[in-house]
N, C-alpha and C positions, 0 to 999 in steps of 0.2 A: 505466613502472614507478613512476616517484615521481606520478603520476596516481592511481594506485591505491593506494599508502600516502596517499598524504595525503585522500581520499576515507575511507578506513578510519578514519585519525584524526578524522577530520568527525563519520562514525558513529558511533561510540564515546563523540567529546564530547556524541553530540545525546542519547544514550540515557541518559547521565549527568545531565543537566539534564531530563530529561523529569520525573522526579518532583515538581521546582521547579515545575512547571508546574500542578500540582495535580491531573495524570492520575492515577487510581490502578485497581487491579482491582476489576468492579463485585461480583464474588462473593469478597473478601477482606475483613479485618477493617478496621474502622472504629469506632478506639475499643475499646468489649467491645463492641460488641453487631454481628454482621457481617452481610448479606444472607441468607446461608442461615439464622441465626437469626429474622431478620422473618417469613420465607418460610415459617417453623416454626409461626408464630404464627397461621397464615392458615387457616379449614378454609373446606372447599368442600361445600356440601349437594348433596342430585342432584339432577342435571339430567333434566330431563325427554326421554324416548323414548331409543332405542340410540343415535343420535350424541351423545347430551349424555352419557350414560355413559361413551359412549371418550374422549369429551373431558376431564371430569371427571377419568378412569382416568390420563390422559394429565397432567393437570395436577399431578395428586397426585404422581407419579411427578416430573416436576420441580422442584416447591415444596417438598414433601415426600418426601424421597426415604427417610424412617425412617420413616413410617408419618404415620398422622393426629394432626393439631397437639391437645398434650394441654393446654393454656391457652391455646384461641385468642384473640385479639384484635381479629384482623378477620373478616369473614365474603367470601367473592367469590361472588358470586348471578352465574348466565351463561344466555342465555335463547338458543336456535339457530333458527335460520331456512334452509330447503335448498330449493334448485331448480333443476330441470335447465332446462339451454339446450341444442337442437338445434342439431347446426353439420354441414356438409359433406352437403347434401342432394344430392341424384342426379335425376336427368332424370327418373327414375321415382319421386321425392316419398318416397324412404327414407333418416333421415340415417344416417351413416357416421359421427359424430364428435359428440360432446355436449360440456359442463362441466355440471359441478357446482359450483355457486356454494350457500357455508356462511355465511352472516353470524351474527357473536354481538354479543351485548350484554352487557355484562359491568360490575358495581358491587363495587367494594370499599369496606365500612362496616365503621369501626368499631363492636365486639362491645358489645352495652350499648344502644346509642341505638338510636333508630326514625326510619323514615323521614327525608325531607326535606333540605333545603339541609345540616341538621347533623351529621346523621349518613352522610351520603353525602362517602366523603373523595376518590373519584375512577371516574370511569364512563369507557366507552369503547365502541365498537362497529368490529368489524374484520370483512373480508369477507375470503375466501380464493377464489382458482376454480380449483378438477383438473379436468384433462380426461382423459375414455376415451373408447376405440372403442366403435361397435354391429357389433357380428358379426352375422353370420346364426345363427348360436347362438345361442338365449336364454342358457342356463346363460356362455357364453363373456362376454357381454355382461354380466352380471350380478355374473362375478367383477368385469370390468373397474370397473363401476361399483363394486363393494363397493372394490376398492385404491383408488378414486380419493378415495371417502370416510376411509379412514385416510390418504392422503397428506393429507387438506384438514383431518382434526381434529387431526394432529398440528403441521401450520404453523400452524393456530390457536392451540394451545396454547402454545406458541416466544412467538408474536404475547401472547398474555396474559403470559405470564411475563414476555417485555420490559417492556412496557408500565408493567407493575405494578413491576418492578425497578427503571424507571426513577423515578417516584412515592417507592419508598422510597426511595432513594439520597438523592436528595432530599429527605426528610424526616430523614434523619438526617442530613444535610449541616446542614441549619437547624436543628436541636437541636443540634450541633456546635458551630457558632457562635455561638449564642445562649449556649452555658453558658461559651465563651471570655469573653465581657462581662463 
């Protein structure tokens, strides 16, 4: 019994001192100006063919969740790459099992400048792989491949958002400190 009060106490004190620590929430205020504000600032142009659409669709709905940035800042250009891999092939040379492997490339510049070292404030490229069955159905196979592609553009998008969350935090962390001097 006193094991477990005093564990509870432990917890209590550690969750109290965590803020000391300089953890804080990555989608909370900082300062005035908070993540979902950056996130505001950000527009996305289209992407090219229907995955880069749902991706896009996909992005705007997380970054922007009121609609499109009315003074954007930065621009996020995203360029997709898809290909299937056969997997679970059969004695009779039919496979049973594919992925879908998505790769993007993705630049966040700030709004104004052009190209180069200066204007490119952070790039990245992230690959995702869904896996579906092959039915002997086309049409069955076809769904499976269409969900595998909205599971793989919507993990991409998560994957951007991070990414780029992370970048701003960061950036307003050091314009934090720098205006404390």
């Amino acid at each position: 019994m006193w094991l477990h009060r005093a564990s509870l106490a432990i917890g209590i004190l550690a969750m109290g001192l965590t803020p000391g620590c300089g953890f804080h929430s990555a989608y909370g205020k900082k300062g005035n100006v908070g993540l979902d504000t950056e996130f505001a600032r950000i527009s996305i142009p289209v992407i090219r063919d229907r995955l880069g659409q749902m991706l896009r669709n996909e992005l705007q709905d997380l970054m922007n969740p009121k609609g499109r940035a009315r003074n954007p800042a930065y621009e996020l250009r995203v360029s997709l790459r898809s290909r299937d891999e056969k997997l679970g092939i059969r004695s009779t040379a039919l496979s049973t099992r594919a992925n879908l492997h998505l790769t993007g490339t993705f630049s966040l510049t700030e709004k104004g400048r052009t190209g180069g070292k200066e204007g490119d404030r952070m790039a990245g490229t992230r690959t995702v792989v869904a896996g579906y069955n092959i039915f002997a159905s086309d049409f069955a196979t076809l769904r499976a491949k269409k969900d595998a592609e909205r599971r793989a553009v919507r993990e991409m998008a998560r994957e951007i958002e991070s990414q780029i969350a992370s970048f701003l935090i960061g950036r307003m962390t050091e314009k934090g400190s720098t205006a404390k001097q």
